[in-house]
N, CA, C and O of each residue as an XYZ file, in Angstrom:
864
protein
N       3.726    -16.815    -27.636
C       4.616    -16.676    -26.488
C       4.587    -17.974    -25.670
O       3.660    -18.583    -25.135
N       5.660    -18.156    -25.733
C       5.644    -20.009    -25.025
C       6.497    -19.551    -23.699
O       7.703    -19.345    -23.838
N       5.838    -19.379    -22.327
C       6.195    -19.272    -21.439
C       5.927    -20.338    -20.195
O       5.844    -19.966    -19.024
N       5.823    -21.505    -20.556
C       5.334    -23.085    -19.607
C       6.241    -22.905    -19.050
O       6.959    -22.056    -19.579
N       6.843    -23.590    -17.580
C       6.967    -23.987    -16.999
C       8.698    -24.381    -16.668
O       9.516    -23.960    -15.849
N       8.734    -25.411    -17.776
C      10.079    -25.603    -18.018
C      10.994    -24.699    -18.754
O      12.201    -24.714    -18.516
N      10.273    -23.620    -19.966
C      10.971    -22.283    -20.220
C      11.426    -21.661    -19.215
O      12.641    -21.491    -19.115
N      10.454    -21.141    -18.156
C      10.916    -20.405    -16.858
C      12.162    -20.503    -16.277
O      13.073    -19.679    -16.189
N      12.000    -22.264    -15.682
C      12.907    -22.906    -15.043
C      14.393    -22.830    -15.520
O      15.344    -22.956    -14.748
N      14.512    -22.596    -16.957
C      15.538    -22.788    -17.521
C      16.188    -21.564    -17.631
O      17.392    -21.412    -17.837
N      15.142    -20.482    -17.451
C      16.098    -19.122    -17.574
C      16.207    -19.019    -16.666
O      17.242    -18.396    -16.428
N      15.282    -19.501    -15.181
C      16.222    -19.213    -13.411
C      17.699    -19.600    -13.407
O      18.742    -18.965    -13.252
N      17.440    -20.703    -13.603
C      19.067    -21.690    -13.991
C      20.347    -20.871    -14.382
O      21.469    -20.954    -13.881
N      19.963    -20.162    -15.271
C      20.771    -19.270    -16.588
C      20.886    -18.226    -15.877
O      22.061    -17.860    -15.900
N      19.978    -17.288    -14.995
C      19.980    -16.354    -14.108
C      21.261    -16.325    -13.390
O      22.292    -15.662    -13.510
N      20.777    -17.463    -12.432
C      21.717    -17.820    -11.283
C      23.125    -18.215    -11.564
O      24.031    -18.004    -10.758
N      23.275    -18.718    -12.570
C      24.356    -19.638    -13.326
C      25.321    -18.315    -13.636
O      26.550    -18.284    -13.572
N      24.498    -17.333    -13.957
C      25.498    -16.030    -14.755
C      25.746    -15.052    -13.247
O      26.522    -14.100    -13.177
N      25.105    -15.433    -12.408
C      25.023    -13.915    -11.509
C      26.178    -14.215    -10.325
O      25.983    -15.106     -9.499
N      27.478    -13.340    -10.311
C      28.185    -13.477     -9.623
C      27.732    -13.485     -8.208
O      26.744    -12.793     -7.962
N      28.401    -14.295     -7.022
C      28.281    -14.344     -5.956
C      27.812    -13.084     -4.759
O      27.115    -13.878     -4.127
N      27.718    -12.334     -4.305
C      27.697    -11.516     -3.810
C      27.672    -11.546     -2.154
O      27.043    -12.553     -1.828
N      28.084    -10.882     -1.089
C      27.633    -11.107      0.471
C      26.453    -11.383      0.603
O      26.307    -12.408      1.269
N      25.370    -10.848      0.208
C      23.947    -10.582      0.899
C      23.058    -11.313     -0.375
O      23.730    -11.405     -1.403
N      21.762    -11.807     -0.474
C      21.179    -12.556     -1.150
C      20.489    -11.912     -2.056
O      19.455    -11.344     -1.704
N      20.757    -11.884     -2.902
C      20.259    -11.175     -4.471
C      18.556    -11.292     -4.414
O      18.052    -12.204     -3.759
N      18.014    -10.664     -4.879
C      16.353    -10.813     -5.625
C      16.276    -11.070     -6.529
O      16.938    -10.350     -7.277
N      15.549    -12.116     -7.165
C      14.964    -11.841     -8.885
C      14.284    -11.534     -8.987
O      13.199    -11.830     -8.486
N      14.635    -10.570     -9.883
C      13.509     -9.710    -10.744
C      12.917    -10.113    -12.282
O      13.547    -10.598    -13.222
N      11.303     -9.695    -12.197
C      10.572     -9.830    -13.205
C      10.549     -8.749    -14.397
O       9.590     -8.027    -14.128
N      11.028     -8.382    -15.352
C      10.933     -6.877    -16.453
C      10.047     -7.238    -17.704
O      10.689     -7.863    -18.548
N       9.030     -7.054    -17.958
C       7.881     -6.888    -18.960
C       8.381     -6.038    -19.747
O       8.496     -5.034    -19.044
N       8.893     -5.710    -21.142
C       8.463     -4.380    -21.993
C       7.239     -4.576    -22.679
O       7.076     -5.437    -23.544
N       6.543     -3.926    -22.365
C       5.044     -4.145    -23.216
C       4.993     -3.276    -24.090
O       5.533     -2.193    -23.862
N       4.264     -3.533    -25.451
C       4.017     -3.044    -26.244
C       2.367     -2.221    -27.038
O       1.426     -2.599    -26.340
N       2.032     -1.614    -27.797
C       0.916     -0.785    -28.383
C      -0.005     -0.531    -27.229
O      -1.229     -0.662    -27.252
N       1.018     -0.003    -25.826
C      -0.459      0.601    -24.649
C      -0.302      1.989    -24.914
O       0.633      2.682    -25.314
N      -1.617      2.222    -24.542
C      -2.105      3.625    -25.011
C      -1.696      4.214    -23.334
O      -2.460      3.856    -22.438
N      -0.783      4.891    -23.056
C       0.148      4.994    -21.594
C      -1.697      6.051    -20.768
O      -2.218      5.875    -19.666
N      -2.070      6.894    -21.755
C      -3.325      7.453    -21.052
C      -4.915      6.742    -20.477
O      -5.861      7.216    -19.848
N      -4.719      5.848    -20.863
C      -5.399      4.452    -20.886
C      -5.273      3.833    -19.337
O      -4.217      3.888    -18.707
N      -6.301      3.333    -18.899
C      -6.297      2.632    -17.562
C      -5.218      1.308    -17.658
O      -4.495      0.938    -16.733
N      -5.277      0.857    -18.649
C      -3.806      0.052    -18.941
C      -2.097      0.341    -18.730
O      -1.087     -0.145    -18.221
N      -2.514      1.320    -19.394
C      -1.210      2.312    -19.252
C      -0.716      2.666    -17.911
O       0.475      2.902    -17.710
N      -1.664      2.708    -16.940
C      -1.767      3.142    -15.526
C      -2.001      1.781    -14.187
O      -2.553      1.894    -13.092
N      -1.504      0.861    -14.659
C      -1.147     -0.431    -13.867
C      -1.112     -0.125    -12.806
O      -0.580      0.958    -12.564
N      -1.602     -0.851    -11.798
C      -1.350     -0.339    -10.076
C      -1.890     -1.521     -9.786
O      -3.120     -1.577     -9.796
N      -0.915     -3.058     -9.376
C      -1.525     -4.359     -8.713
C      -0.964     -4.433     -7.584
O       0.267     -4.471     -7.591
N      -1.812     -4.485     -6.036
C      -1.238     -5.896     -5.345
C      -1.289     -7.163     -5.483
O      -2.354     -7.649     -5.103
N      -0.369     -8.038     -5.975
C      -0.508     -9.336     -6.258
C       0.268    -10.256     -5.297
O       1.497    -10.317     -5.280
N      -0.669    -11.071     -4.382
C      -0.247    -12.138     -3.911
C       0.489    -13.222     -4.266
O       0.048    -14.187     -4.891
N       1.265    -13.125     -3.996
C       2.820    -14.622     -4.668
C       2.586    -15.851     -3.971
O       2.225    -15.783     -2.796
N       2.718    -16.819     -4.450
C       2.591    -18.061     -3.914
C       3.250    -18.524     -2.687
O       2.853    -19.174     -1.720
N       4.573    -17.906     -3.068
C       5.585    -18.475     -2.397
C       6.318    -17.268     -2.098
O       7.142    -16.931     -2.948
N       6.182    -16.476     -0.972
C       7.180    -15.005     -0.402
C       8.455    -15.729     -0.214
O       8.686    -16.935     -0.138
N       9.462    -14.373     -0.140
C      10.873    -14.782     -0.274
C      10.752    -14.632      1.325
O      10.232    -13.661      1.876
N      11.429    -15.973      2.124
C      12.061    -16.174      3.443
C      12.914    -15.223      3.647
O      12.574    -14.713      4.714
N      13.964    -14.606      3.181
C      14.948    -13.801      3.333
C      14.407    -12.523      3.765
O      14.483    -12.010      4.881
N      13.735    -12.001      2.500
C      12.837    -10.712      2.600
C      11.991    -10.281      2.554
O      11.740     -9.492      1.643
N      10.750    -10.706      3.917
C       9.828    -10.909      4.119
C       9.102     -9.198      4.206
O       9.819     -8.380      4.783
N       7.916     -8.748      3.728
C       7.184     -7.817      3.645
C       7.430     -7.504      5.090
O       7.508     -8.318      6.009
N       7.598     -5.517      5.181
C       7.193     -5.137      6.423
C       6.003     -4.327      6.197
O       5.807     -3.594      5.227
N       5.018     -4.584      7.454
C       3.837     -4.044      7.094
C       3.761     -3.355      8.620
O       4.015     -3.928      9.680
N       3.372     -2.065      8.446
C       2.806     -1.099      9.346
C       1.475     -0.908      8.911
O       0.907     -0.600      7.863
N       0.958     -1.398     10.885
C      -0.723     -0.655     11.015
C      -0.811      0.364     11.762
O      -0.238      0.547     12.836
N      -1.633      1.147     11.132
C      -2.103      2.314     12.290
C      -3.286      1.724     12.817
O      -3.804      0.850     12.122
N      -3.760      1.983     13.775
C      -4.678      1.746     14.975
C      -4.882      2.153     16.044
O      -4.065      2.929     16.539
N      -5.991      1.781     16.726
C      -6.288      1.944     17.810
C      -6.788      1.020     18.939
O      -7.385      0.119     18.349
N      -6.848      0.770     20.375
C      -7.875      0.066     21.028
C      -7.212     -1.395     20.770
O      -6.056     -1.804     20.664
N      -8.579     -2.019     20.716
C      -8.083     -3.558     20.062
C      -7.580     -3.761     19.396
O      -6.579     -4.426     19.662
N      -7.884     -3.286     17.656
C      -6.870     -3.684     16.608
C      -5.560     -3.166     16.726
O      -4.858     -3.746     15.896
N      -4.833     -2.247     17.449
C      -3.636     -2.119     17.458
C      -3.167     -3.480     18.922
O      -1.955     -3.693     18.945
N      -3.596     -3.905     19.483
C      -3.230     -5.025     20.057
C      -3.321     -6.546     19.595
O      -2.582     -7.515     19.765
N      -4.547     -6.351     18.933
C      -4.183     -7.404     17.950
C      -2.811     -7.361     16.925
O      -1.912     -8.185     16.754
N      -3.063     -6.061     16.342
C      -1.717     -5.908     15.177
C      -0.647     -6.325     15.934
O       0.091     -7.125     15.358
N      -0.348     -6.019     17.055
C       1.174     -6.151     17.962
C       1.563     -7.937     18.095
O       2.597     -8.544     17.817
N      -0.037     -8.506     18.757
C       0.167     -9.516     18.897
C       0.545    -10.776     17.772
O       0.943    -11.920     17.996
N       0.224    -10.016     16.361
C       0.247    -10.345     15.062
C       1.793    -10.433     14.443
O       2.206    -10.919     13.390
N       2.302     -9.927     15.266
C       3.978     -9.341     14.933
C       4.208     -8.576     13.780
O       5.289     -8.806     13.238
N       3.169     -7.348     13.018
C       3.031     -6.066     12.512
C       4.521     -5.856     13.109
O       4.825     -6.098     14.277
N       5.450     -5.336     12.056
C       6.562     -4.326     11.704
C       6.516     -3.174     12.805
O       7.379     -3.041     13.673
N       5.595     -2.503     12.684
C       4.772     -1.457     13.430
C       3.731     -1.453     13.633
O       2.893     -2.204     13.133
N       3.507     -0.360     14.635
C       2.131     -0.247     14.771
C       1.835      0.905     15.719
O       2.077      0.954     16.925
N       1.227      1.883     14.893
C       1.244      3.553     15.103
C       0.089      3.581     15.575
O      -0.752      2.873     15.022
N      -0.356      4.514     16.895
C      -1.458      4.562     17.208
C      -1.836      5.971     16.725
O      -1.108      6.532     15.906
N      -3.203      6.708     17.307
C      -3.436      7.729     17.094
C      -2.752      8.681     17.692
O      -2.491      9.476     16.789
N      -2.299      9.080     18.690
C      -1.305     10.222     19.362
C      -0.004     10.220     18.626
O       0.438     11.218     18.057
N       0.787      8.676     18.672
C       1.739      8.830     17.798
C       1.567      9.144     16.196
O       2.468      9.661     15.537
N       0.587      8.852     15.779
C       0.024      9.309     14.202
C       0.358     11.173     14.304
O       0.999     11.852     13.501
N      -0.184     11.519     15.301
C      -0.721     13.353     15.457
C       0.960     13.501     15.422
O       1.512     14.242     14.608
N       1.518     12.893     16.170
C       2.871     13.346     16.482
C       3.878     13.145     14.786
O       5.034     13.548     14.655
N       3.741     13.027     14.598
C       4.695     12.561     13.129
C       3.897     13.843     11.902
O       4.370     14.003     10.777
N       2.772     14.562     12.364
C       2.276     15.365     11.597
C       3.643     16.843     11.001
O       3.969     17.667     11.855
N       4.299     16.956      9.460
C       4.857     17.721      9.570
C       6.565     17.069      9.319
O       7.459     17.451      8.564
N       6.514     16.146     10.139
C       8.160     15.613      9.932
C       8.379     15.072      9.321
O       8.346     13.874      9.602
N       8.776     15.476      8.012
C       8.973     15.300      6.533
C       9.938     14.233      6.462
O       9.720     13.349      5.634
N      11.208     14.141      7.352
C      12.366     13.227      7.181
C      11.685     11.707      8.029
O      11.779     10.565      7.579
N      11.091     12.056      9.180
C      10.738     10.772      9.674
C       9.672     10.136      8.595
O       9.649      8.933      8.334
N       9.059     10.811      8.184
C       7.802     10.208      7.120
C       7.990      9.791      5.900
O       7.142      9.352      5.122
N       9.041      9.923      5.749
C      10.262      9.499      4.620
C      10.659      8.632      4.794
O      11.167      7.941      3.911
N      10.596      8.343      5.903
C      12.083      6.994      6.750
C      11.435      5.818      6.550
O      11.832      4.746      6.093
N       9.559      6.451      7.274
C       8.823      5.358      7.365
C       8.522      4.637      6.088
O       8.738      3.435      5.937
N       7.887      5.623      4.946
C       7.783      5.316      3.504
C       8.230      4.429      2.908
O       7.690      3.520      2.277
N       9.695      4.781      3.177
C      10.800      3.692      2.503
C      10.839      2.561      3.167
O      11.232      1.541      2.600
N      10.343      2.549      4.795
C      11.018      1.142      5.402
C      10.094     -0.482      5.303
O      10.234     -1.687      5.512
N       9.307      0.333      4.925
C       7.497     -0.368      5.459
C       7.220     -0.865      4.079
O       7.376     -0.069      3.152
N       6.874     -1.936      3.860
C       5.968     -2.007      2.370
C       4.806     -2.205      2.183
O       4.418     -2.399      1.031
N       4.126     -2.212      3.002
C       2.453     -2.095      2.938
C       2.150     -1.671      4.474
O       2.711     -2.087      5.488
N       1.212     -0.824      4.368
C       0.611      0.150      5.182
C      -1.018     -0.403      5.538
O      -1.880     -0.504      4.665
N      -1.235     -0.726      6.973
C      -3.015     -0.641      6.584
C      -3.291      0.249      8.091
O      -2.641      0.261      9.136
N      -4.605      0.998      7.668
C      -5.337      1.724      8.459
C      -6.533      1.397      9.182
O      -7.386      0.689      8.647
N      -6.667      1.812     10.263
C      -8.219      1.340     10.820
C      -9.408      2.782     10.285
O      -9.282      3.998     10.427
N     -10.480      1.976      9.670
C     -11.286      3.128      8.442
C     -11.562      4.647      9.403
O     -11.505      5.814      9.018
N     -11.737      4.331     10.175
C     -12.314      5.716     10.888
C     -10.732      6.608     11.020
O     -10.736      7.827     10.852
N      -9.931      6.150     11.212
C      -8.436      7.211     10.957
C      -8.234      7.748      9.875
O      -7.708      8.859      9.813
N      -8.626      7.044      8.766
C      -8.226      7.327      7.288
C      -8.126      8.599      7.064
O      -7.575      8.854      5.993
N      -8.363      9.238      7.504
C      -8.664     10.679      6.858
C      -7.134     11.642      7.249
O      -6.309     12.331      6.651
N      -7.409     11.171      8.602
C      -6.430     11.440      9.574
C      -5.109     11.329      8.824
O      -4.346     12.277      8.639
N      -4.881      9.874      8.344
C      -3.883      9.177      8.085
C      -3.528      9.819      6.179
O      -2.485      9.770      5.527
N      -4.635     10.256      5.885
C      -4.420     10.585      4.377
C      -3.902     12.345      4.086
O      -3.744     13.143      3.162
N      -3.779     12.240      5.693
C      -3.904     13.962      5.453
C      -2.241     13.941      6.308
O      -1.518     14.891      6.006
N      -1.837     13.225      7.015
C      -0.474     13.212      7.746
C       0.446     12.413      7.074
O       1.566     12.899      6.918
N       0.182     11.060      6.549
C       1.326      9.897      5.288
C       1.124     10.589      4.078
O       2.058     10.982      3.379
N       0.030     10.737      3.830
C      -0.712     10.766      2.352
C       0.529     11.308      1.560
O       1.005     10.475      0.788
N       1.280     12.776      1.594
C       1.870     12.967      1.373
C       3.028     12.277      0.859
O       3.372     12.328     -0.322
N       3.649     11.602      1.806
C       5.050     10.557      1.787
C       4.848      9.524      1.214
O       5.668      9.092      0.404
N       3.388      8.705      1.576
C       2.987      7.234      1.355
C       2.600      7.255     -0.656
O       3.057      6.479     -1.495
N       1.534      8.551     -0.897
C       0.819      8.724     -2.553
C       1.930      8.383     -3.411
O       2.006      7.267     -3.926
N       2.832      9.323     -3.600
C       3.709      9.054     -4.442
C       4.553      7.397     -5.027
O       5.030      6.955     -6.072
N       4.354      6.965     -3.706
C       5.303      5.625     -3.112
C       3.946      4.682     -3.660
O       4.311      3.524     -3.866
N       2.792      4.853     -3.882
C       2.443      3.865     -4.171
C       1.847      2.870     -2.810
O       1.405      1.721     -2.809
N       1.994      3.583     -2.006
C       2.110      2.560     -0.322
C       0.426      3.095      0.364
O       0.156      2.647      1.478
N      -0.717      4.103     -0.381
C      -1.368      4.081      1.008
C      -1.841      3.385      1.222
O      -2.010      2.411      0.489
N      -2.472      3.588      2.766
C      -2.693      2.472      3.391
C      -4.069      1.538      3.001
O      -4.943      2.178      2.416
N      -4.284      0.473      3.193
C      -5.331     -0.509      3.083
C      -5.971     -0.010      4.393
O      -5.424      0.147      5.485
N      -7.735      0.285      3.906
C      -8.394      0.945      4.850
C      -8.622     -0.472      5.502
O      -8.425     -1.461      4.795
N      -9.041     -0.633      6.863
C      -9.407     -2.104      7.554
C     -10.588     -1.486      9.022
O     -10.608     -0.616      9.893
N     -11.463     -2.680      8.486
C     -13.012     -1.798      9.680
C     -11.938     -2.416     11.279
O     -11.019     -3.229     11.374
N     -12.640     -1.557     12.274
C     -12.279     -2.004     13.320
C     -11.968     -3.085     13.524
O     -10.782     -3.231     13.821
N     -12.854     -4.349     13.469
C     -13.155     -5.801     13.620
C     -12.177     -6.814     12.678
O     -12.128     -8.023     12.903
N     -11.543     -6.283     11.788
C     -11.030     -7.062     10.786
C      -9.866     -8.299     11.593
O      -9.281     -8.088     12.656
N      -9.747     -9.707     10.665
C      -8.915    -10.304     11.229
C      -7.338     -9.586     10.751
O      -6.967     -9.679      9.581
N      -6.645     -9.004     11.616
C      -5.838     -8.202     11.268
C      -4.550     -9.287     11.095
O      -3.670     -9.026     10.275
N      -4.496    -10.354     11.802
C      -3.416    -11.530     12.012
C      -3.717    -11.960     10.239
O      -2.778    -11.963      9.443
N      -4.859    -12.234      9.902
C      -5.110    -13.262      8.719
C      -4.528    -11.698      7.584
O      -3.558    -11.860      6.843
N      -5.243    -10.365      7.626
C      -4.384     -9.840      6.748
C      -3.413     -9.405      6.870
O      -3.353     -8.648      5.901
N      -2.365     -9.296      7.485
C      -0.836     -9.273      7.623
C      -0.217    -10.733      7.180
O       0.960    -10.578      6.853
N      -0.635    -12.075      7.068
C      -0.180    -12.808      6.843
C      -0.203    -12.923      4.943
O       0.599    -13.535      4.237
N      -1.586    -11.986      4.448
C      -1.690    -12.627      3.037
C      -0.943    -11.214      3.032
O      -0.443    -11.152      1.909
N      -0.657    -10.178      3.654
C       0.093     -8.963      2.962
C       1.919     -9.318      3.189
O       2.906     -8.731      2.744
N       1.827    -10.130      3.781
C       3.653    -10.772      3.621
C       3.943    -11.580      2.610
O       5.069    -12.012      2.364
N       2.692    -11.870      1.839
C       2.978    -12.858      0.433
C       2.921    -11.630     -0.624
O       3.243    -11.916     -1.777
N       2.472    -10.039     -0.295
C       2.244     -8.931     -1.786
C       3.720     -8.490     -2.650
O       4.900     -8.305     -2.354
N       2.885     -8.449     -3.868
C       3.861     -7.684     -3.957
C       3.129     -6.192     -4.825
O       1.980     -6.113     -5.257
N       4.006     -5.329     -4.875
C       3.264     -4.143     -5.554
C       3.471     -3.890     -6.872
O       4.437     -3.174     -7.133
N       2.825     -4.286     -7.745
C       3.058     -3.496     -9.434
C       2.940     -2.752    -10.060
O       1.964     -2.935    -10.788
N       3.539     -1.708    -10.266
C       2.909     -0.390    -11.236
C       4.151     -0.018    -12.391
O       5.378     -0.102    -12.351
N       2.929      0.544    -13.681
C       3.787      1.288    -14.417
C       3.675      2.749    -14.076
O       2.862      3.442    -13.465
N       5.127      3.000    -14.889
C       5.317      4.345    -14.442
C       5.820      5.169    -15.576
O       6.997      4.998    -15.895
N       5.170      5.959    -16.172
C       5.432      6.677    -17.738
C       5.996      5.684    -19.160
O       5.935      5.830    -20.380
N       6.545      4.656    -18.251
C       6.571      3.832    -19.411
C       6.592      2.528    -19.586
O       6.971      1.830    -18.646
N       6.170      1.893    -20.886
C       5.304      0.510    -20.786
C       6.360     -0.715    -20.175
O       6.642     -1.761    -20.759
N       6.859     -0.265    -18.821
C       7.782     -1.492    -18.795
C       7.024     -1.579    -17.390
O       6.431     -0.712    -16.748
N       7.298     -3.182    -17.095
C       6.754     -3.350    -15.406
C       7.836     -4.421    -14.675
O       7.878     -5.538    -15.191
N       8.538     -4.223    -13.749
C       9.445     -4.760    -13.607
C       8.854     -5.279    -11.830
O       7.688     -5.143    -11.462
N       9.532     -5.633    -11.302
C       8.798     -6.185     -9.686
C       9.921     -7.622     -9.120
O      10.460     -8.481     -9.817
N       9.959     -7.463     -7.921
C      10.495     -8.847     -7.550
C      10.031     -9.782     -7.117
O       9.434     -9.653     -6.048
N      10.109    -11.272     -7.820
C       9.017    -12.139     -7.989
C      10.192    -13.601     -6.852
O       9.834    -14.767     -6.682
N      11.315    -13.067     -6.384
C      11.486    -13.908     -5.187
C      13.606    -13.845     -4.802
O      14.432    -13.087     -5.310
N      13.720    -14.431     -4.254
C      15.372    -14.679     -4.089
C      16.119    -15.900     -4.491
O      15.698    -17.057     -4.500
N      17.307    -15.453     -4.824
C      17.994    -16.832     -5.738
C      18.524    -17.380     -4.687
O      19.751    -17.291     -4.648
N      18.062    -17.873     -3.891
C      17.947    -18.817     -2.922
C      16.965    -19.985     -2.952
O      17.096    -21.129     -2.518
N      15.991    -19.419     -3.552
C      14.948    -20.414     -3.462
C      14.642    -20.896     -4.749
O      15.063    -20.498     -5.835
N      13.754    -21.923     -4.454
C      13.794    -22.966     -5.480
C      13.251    -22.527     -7.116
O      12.450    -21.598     -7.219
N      13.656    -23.126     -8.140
C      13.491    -22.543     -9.479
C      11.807    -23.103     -9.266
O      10.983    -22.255     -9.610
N      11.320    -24.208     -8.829
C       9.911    -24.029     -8.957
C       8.826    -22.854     -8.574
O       7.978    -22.226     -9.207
N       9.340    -22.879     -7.060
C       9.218    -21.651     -6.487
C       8.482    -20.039     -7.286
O       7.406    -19.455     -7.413
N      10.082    -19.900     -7.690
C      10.281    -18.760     -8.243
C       9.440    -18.691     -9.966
O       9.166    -17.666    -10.590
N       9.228    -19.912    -10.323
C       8.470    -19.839    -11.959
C       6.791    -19.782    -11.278
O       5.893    -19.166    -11.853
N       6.600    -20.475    -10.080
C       5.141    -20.083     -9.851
C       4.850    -19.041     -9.279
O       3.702    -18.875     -8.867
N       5.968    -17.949     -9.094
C       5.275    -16.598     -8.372
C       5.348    -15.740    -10.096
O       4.558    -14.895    -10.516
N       6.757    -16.411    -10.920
C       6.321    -15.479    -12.026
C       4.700    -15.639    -13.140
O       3.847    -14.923    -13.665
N       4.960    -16.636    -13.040
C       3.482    -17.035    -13.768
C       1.839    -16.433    -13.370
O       0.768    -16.230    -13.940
N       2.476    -16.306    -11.950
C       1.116    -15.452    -11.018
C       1.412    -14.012    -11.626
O       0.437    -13.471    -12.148
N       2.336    -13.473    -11.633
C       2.359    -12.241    -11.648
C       2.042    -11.969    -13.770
O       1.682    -10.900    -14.263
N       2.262    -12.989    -14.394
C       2.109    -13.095    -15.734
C       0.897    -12.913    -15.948
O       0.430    -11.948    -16.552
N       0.080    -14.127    -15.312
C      -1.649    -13.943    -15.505
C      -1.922    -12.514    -15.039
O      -2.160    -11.716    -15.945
N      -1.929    -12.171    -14.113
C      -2.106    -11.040    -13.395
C      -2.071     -9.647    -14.321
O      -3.080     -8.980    -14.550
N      -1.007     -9.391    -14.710
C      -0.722     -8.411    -15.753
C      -1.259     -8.481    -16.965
O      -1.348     -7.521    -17.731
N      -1.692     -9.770    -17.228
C      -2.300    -10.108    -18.998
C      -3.930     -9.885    -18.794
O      -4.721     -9.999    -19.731
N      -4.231     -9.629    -17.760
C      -5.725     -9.741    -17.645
C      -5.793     -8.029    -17.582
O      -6.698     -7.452    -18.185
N      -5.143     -7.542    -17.091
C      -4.999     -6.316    -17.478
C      -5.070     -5.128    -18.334
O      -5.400     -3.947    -18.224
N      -4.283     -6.534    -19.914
C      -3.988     -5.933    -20.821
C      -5.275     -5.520    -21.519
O      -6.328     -5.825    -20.960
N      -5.318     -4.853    -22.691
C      -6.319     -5.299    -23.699
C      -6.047     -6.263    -24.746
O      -6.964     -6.530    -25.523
N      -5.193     -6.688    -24.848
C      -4.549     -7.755    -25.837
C      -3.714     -9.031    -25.342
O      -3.117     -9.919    -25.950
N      -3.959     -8.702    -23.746
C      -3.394     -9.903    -23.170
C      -1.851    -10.255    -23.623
O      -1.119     -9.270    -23.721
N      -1.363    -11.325    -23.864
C       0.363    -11.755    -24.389
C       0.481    -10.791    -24.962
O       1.300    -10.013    -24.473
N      -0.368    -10.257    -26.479
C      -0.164    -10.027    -27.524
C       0.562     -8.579    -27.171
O       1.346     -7.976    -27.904
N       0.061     -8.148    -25.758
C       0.729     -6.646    -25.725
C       2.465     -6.680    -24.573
O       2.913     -5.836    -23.797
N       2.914     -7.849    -24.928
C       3.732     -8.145    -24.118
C       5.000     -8.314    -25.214
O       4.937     -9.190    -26.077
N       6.137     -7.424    -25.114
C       7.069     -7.774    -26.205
C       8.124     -8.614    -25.778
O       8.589     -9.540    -26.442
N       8.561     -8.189    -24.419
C       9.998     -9.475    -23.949
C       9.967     -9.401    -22.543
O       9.765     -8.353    -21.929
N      10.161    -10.477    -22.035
C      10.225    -10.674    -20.866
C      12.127    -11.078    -20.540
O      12.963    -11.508    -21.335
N      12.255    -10.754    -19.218
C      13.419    -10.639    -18.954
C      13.121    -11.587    -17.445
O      11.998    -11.887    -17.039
N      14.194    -11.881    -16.893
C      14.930    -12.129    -15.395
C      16.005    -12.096    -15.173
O      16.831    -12.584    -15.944
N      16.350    -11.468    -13.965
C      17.475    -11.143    -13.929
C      17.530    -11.265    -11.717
O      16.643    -11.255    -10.864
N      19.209    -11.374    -11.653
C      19.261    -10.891    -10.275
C      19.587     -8.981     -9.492
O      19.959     -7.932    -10.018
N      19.333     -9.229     -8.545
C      19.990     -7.631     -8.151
C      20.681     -7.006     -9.126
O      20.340     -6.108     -9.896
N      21.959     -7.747     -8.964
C      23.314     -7.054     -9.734
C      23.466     -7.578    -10.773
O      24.470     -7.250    -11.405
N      22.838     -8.268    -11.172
C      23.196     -9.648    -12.494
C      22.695     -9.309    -14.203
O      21.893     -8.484    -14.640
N      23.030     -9.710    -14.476
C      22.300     -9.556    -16.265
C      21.345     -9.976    -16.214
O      21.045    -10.861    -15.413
N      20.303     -9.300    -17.339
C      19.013     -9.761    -17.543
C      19.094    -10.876    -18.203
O      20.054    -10.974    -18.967
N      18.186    -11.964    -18.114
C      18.406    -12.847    -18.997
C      16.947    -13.311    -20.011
O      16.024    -14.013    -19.596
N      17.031    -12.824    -21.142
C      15.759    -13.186    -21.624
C      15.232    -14.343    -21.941
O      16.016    -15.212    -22.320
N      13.850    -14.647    -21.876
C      12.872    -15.938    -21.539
C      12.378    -15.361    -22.899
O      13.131    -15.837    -23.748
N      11.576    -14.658    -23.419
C      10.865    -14.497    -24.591
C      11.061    -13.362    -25.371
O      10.428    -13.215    -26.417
């Protein structure tokens, strides 16, 4: 599998080159079909946050903290998306549509540890499925320094089947850019594997609306 550098570059090119114009700024996306995983297998069951080199400017991670005390003033002062305290936590207990709203709006969630329970027993619900709960965080944590590396995540999982797809940046930004967040997310997944490349059958990129365009 010859996936260097200048391969990459050349299928961004080809991406962008094919993907009609649109109002609003497309994503590219990363699509893996992998091959001989045993889906019952901890392989089979992929679940990464992986830090990208380079986050997309356009569509920057929203991250909600729950907290209390200091760390929810730190979180605020941090410019956190949100930031739910404990009364408002109690209050959202039950409201299935608001906890829905939040689910979808937010892409990473972190908690202060002593709520957790709290928080696993009121999101847990909305957040489990989604893949979103929250990152437990002790009182004291630099909450500024992790909101800044959680605006570079992104989230990876398979899901019944061996494909892993994820958005690795916007066709806005630069083809270097965009080949060093895929390459992160390449290593990332191959260390995973048990066969590393070998369990990797084709890789794709593509935009939002655009054709896939295959690299390998």
């Amino acid at each position: 599998m010859s996936l260097d550098q200048k391969t990459i570059i050349t299928a961004i090119k080809e991406v962008k080159e094919k993907s009609k114009k649109r109002n609003f700024t497309q994503s590219v996306e990363l699509i893996l079909n992998l091959k001989d995983i045993d889906m019952k297998s901890p392989e089979g069951r992929i679940q990464e946050r992986i830090e990208l080199p380079h986050p997309s400017p356009e569509k920057p991670n929203k991250i909600c903290v729950i907290a209390t005390g200091e760390l929810a003033l730190k979180a605020k002062r941090a410019k956190a998306d949100l930031v739910i305290g404990k009364d408002e936590l109690g209050a959202l207990a039950g409201r299935k549509k608001e906890l829905r709203k939040i689910a979808n709006e937010y892409n990473f969630f972190m908690a202060e540890a002593p709520l957790m329970p709290r928080v696993g027993k009121i999101l847990g619900p909305a957040l489990g499925p989604r893949g979103k709960m929250p990152v437990p965080v002790p009182p004291t944590a630099d909450i500024s320094g992790l909101i800044k590396k959680y605006r570079k995540m992104i989230f990876v999982r398979m899901r019944n089947q061996p494909v892993i797809r994820c958005r690795v940046g916007t066709e806005s930004m630069k083809e270097e850019e965009i080949t060093e967040n895929v390459q992160t997310v390449l290593k990332t997944i191959e260390r995973k594997l048990k066969r590393g490349t070998k369990n990797i059958k084709t890789v794709y990129l593509k935009t939002s609306m655009g054709k896939p365009v295959k690299i390998t």
